[in-house]
Every structure is written in C-alpha cells, then in structure tokens.
C-alpha positions as CSV (number, residue, x, y, z in Angstrom):
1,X,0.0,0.0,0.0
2,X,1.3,3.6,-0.7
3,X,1.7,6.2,1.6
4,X,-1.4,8.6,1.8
5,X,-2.9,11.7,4.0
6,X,-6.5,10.9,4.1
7,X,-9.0,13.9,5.3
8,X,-12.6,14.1,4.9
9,X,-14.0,17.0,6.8
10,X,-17.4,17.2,5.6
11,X,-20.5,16.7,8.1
12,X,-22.8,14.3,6.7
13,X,-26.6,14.4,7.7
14,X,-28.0,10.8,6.3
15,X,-31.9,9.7,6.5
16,X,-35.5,10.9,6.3
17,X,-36.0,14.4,7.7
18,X,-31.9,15.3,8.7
19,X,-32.8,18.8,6.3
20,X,-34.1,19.7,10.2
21,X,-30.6,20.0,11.1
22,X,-29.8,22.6,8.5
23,X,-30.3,26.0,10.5
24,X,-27.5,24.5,13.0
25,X,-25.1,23.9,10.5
26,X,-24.7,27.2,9.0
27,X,-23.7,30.2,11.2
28,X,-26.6,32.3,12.2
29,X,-25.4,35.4,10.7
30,X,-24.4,34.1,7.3
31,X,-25.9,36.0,4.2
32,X,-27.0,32.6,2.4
33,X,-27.0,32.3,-1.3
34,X,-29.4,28.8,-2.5
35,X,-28.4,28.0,-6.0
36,X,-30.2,25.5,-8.0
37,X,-30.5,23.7,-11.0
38,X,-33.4,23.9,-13.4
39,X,-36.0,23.9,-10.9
40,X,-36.9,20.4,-10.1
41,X,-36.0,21.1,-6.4
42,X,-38.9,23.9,-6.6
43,X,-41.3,21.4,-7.6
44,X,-40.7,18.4,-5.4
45,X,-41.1,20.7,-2.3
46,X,-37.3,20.3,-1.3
47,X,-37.1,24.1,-1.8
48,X,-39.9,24.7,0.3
49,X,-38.4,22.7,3.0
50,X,-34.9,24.7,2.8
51,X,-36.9,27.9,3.2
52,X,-38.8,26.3,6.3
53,X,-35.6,25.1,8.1
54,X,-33.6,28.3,7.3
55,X,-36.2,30.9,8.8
56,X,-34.9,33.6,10.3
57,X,-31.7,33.7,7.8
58,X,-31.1,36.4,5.1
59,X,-31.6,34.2,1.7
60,X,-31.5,35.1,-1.8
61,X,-31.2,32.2,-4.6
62,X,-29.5,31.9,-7.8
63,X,-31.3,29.1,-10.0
64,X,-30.4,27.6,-13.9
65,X,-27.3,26.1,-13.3
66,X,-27.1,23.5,-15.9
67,X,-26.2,19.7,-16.0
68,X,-22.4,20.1,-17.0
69,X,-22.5,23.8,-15.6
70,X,-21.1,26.7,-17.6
71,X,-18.8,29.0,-16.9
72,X,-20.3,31.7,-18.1
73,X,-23.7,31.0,-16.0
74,X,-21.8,30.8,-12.6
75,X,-20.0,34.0,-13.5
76,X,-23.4,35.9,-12.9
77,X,-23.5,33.7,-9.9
78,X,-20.2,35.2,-8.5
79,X,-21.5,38.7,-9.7
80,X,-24.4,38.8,-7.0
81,X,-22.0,36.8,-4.2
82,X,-20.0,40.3,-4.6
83,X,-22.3,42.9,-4.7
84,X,-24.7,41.1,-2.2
85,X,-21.9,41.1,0.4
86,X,-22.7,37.1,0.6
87,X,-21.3,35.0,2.8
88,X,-22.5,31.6,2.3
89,X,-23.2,28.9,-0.6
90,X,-25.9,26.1,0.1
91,X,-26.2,24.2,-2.9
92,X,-29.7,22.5,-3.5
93,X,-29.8,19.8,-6.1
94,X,-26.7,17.3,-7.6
95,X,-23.5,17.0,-8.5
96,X,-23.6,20.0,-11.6
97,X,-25.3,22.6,-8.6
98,X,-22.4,21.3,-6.6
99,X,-19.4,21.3,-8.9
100,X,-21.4,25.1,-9.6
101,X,-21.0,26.3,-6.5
102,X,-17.9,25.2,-6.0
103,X,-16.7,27.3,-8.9
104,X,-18.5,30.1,-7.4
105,X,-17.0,30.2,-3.4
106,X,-13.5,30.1,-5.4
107,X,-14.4,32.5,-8.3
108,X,-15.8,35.2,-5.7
109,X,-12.5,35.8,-3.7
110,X,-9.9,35.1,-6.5
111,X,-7.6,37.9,-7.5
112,X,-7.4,37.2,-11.2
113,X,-9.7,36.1,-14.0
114,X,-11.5,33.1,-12.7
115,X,-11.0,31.1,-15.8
116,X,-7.2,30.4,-14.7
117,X,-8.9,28.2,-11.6
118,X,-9.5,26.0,-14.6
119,X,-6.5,26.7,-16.5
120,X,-4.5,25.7,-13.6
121,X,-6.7,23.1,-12.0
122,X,-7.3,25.0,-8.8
123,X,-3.6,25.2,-7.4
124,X,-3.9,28.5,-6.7
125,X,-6.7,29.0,-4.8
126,X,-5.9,30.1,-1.7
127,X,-9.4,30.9,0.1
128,X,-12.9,29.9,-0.8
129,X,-16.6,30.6,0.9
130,X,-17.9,28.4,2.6
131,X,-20.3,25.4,1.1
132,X,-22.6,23.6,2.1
133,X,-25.4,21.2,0.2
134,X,-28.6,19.6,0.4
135,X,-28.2,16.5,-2.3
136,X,-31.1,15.5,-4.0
137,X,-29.1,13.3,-7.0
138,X,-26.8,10.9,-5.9
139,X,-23.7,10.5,-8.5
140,X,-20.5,12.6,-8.6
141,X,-19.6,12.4,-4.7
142,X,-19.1,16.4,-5.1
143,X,-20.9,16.8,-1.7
144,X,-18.0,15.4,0.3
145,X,-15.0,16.2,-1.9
146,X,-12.5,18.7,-2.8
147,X,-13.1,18.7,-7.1
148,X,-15.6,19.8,-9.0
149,X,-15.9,20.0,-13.2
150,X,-16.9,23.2,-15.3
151,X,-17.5,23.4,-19.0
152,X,-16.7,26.2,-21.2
153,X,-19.4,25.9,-23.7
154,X,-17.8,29.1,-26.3
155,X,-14.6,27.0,-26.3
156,X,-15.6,23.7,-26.2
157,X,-13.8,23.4,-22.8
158,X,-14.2,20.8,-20.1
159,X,-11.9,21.2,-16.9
160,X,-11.5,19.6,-13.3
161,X,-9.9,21.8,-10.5
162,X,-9.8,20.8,-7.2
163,X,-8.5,22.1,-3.9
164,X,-9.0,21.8,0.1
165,X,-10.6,24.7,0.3
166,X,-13.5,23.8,-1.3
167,X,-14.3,20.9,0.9
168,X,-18.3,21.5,1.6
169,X,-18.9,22.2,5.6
170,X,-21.3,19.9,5.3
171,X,-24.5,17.6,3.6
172,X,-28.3,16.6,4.1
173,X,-28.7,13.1,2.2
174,X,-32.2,12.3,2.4
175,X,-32.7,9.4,0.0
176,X,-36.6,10.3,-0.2
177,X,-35.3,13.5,-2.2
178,X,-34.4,10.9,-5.0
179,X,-37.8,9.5,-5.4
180,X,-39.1,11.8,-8.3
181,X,-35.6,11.8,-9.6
182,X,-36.7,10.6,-13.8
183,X,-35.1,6.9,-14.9
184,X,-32.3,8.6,-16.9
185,X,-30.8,10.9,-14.1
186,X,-31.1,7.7,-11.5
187,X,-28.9,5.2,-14.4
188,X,-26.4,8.2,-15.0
189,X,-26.0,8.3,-11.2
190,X,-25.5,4.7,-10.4
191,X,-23.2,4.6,-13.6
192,X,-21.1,7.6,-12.7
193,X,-20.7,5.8,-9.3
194,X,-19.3,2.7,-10.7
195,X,-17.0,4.1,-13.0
196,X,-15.6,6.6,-10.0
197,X,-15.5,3.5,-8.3
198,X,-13.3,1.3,-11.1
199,X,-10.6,4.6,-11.9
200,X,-9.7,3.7,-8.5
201,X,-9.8,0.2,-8.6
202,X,-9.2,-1.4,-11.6
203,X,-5.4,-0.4,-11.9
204,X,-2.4,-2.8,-10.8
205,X,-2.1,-4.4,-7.1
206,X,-0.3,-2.5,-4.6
207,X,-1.6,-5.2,-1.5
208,X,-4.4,-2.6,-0.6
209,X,-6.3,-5.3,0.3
210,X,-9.2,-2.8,2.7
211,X,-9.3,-0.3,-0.3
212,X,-10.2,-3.2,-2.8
213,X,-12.4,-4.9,-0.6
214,X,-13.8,-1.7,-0.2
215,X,-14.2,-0.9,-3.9
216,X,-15.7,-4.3,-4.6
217,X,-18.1,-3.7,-1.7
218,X,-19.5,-0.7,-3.3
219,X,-19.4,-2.5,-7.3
220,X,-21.6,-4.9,-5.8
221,X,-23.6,-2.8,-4.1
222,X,-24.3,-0.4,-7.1
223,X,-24.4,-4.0,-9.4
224,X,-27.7,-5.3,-7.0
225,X,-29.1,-2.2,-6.7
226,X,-29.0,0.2,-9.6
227,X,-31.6,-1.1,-11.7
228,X,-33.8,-2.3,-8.6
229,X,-33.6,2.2,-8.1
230,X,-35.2,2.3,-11.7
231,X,-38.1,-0.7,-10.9
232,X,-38.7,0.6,-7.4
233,X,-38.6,4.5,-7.3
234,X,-39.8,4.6,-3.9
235,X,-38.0,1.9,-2.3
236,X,-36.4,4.3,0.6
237,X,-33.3,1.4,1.3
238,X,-32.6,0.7,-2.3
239,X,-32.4,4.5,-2.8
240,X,-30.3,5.0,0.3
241,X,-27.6,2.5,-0.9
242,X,-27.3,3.8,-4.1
243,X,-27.3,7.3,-2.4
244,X,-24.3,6.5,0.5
245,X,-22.7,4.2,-3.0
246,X,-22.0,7.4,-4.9
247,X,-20.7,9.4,-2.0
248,X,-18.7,6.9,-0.6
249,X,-17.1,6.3,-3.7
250,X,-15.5,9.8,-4.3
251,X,-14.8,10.9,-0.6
252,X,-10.9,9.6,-1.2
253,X,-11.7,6.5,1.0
254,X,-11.4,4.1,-1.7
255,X,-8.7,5.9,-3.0
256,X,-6.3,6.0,-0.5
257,X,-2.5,4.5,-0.8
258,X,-3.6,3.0,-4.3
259,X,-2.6,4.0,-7.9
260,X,-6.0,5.8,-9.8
261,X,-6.4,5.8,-13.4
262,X,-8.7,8.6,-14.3
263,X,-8.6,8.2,-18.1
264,X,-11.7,7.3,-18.6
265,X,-13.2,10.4,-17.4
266,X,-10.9,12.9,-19.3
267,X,-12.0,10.8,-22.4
268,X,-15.1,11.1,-21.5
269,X,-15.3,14.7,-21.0
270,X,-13.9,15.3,-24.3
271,X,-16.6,14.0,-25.8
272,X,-19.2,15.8,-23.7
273,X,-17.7,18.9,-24.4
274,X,-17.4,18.3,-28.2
275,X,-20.8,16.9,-28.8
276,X,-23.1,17.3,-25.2
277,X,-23.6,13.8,-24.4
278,X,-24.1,13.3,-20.7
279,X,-21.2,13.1,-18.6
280,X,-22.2,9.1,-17.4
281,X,-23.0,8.2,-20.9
282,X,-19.5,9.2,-21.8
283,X,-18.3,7.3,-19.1
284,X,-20.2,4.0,-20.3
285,X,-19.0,4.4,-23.9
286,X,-15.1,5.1,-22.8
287,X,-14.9,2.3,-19.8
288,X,-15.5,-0.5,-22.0
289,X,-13.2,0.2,-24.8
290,X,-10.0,1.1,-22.7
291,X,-10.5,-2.0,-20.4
292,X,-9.8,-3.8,-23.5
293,X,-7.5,-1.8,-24.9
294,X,-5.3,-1.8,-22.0
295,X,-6.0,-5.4,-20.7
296,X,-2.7,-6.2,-20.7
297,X,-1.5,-3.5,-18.1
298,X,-4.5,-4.0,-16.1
299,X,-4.6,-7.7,-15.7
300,X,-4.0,-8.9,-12.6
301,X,-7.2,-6.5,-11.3
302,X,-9.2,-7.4,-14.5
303,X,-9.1,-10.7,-13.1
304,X,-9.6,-10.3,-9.8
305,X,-12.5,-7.4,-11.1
306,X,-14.1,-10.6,-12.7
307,X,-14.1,-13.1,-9.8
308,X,-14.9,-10.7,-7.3
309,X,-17.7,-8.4,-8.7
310,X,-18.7,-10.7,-11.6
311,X,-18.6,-14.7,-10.2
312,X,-16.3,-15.3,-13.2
313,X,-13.7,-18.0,-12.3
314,X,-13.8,-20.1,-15.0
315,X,-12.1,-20.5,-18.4
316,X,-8.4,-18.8,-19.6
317,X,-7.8,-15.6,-18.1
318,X,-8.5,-14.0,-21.6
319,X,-12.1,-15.5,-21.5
320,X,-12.5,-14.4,-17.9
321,X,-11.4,-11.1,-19.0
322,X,-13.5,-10.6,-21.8
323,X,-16.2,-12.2,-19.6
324,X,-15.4,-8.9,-17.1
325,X,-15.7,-6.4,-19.8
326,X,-18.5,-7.9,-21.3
327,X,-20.4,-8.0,-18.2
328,X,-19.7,-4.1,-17.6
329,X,-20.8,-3.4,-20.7
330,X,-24.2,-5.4,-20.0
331,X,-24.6,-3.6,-16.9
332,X,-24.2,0.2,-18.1
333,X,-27.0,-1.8,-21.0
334,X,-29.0,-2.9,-18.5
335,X,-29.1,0.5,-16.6
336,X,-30.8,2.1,-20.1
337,X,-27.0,3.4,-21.3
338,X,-25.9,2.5,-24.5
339,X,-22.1,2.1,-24.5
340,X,-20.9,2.9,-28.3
341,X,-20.9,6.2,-30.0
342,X,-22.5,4.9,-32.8
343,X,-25.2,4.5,-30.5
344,X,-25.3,8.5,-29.9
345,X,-25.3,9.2,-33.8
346,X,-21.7,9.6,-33.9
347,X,-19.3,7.7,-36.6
348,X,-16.0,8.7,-35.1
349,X,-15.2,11.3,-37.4
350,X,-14.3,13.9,-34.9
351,X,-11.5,11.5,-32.9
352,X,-9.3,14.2,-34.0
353,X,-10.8,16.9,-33.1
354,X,-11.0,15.0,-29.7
355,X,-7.4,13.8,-29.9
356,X,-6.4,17.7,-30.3
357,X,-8.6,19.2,-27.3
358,X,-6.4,16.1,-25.5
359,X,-3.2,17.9,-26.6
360,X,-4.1,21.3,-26.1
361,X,-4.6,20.4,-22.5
362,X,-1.6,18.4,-22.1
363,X,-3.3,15.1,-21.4
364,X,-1.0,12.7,-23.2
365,X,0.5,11.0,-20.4
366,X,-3.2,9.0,-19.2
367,X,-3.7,6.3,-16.7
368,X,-2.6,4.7,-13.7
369,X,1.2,4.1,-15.3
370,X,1.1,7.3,-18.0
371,X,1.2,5.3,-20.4
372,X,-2.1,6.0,-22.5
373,X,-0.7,8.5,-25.1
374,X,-2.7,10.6,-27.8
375,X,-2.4,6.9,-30.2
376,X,-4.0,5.1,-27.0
377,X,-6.4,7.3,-26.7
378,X,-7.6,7.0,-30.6
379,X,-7.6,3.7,-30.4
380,X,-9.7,3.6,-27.7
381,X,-11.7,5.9,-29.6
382,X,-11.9,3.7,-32.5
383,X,-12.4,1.0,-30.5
384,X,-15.6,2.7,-28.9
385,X,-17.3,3.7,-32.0
C-alpha cells in the first residue's frame, strides 16, 4: 500500500428528515445564497423545506445552473455573491449545482480572472466561501469532496480543479429526495458511481487489500441495486444504498494509498464537451473500450474485477477477462446506457478533433502508469465507435 494523508472534513446528515438540522449547521449570521438547477428542487417541495428550516436567515437564490455547468452562467452567480456582500453557498440539487457552487466560493474571492482556476486546476486558490449542500441526485460524490468540473461551452472546454478549500462544511442526504428523480438521471448516477469507483480500482495491485475490498463492496452494491432504483422509485433502502454508493465512492476513502487511473473520465469529457452527451453516458462508452484496450496492463485487477464483482472463475484468463468487460458493458446496458458512440449518432469522425482538445490540454500522459498516449487514446476511440 502507498503512503497517503487521508481527510474528509465534511459533516454528513443521512436519513428521512436530517434537512431539520440545517439551520445549525450554517452560522446564524451568514448572508445565504441557495443556488439550483433547473427547478426540479422547486417542484418536489425540497425548496420549500430549505426555506422552512432556514427561517430567520437572510436568503437570496441563484437558480439555472445547468447539467455540465457553464462558466459563463456561474459567472453571474459570483457577480451577486460580490455585490450582495454574501457569505455563504448552500447548494440545492446534484453534482452540476455542486461542482457550480464550487466554482462560485473560489471564483468570488480570487484575485485574477476566474477562468485560470480552470487553467491551472485549482492550485492557486488560496481561500474559498464556505459550502454547504442539500443533495437530491446521488452520483458525482461532489458533496463530500475537494473537485468539482466546469464546462466552457464558447470553447468547447471541459476542466477539473480541485482544492482543500473547497471541501463542503457539510451535507443533508435524504434518500426520499431521489424519489421523483426521472429513470435517466437515476442510471447516470448509479453509472457515474461505478465508474468513479473502477478509476480507482481497476489499476495494478499494490496489496491494498481494505481499499479493494472496499471498492468491490461498493461494485456490488451499485451491481444489485441500480436497476432495482429504476423498478422501485420509492424503495427508501434501495435509494439510500445507491445514495451512501456514490458518496462513498469519491470521498478519497477508496482511494487511499492506491494507484488511480482517471482516463476514462478525461476521455469522457472530451466527448461531452465536443458533442453534449451526458457526462455518465460518456463514461459507459469510454470504460469499456479502454479495459480492453489496455487489458494487458491491467490484468491482474481485471481478473480479480471478474471473480470478485462478476462470479467469473472459469475459463483462460483472456475469457475471464473478456467475460469482465462484457459483463460491464451489460450492466451500463442494463441500466438504459448505451455504451458505443455509434449509438449517440456519432461515426468517429471527430477522434481528431478530440485527440487535439487532448493535446491542447496536455493530457497525453493518461492512466494509472502514463502510459495512454494521444495513439491510446484513438484507439480507444476507435475502438468505442
């Protein structure tokens, strides 16, 4: 196992009613800014219930912020944090209102043009307001981390940033808030779970033998239950599995003292930046076609990925492997995601274009070893299509 510093600050407030607890865990002098997404949170009543906890507080709200959130959207965000004089973010809604606000508590106190916390992936930020969330779409694990992702829709940008100041304070997770939650944004969830789940699991053994038992836990978890969340929308313990699945899968837990991989996900948000497709769907079109590109590398946890998460002990290890893949594949399937571009309308013709944005970014040194290079990356590409 490699050496690691592990710290997870945030306060997390699990069950039925815990949004109760909100007026405690935000100062009582804080100027509050709610942002939101596209008003979902309005009509499910969740909205009414923050307003009802938080009496008494000064509140304003900031609402639209988009699935993949734009830059240019949370700039007029940070433009009202400023000339409000506001002191505190509570993000209502997923992981795009998260990564949002995010953006925002940096974006409001940093000295330069904000659009260098992407350039620069966050190193610079050296103070942040303070977040806090009420999750209503379990996926990303943005309520209890330090990242977050922002697009740049005029450029055709897509960029992570990260720091420790943008840990949130805290998080209600209220698996009822999930139930009106449509099929699509439920699969996406329980996919993007998985996936964060395998970057930091299916790499090379390092005797990390809690982390992987930890990872499998959670594969297995997300395996049973994901599409009983999409036959049973108001099973409350089905939900709060998948719910506690996604955060616990990004919180650095799982990725502690073990090599990460990653790749998939800045493939993937190549081609959500190029052509829209949701951030999970990428994910499930990527995952598939670099497991087999880079089987080799990856072998000893492809097999023990089959065995473990899949029952596959039978036949040479390239069966079992293929069996693995094949099985992940079935699973995004089985979730509703189709897993091939040509799937989304899309005949590979713009792997260069997405092989360039690669470059321009400097992400020619991929994966767990750095050793998926622009030609790895269009064959997994062509491999996807």
């Amino acid at each position: 196992m490699n050496n690691f510093v592990l710290h997870t600050p945030t306060r997390i407030l699990f069950g039925k009613g815990q949004i109760s607890q909100l007026a405690d865990a935000i100062p009582a002098d804080s100027k509050v800014l709610i942002l939101f997404g596209g008003g979902s949170v309005k009509k499910n009543g969740v909205m009414d219930q923050v307003y009802s906890a938080l009496q008494g507080f000064d509140l304003q709200e900031f609402g639209g912020i988009e699935p993949n959130p734009d830059f240019s959207t949370l700039m007029k965000a940070v433009e009202i944090v400023k000339r409000e004089n506001i002191t505190f973010l509570l993000a209502v809604g997923g992981g795009s209102v998260l990564d949002g606000t995010k953006f925002i508590a940096a974006a409001a106190l940093y000295p330069q043009d904000p659009w260098h916390i992407l350039e620069t992936g966050g190193a610079e930020i050296e103070r942040a307001l303070p977040v806090g969330s009420v999750l209503t779409l379990p996926a990303t694990g943005s309520e209890s981390n330090r990242s977050a992702v922002i697009n740049r829709r005029a450029t055709q940008d897509k960029r992570a940033f990260r720091s420790n100041h943008l840990f949130p304070l805290f998080a209600v997770l209220d698996p009822v808030y999930t139930y009106s939650l449509p099929p699509r944004q439920i699969a996406n969830g329980v996919v993007d779970a998985f996936v964060h789940t395998v970057e930091q699991y299916l790499t090379f053994p390092v005797d990390a033998r809690v982390q992987d038992r930890f990872a499998e836990g959670l594969l297995l978890t997300l395996v049973e239950e994901g599409p009983r969340a999409l036959a049973e929308p108001e099973n409350y313990d089905v939900r709060a599995n998948v719910m506690w699945s996604a955060t616990m899968a990004l919180n650095g837990l799982i990725g502690a003292g073990v090599p990460q991989d990653w790749s998939t996900h800045m493939l993937g948000h190549e081609l959500t930046a190029l052509h829209g497709i949701d951030h999970a769907q990428t994910l499930a079109i990527v995952l598939p076609s670099l497991l087999n590109i880079k089987r080799d590398t990856k072998r000893e946890k492809l097999l023990q990925y089959a065995e473990r998460v899949w029952g596959i002990t039978e036949g040479s290890e390239a069966e079992r492997i293929d069996g693995a893949i094949a099985a992940t594949r079935d699973f995004f399937e089985q979730m509703g995601i189709a897993t091939r571009l040509s799937d989304y309308q899309l005949d590979g013709s713009s792997i260069p274009a997405l092989l360039e944005k690669l470059a321009e970014k400097g992400l020619t040194a991929l994966g767990e070893r750095q050793d998926i290079t622009l030609e790895v990356s269009r064959q997994i590409y062509l491999d996807a299509r």
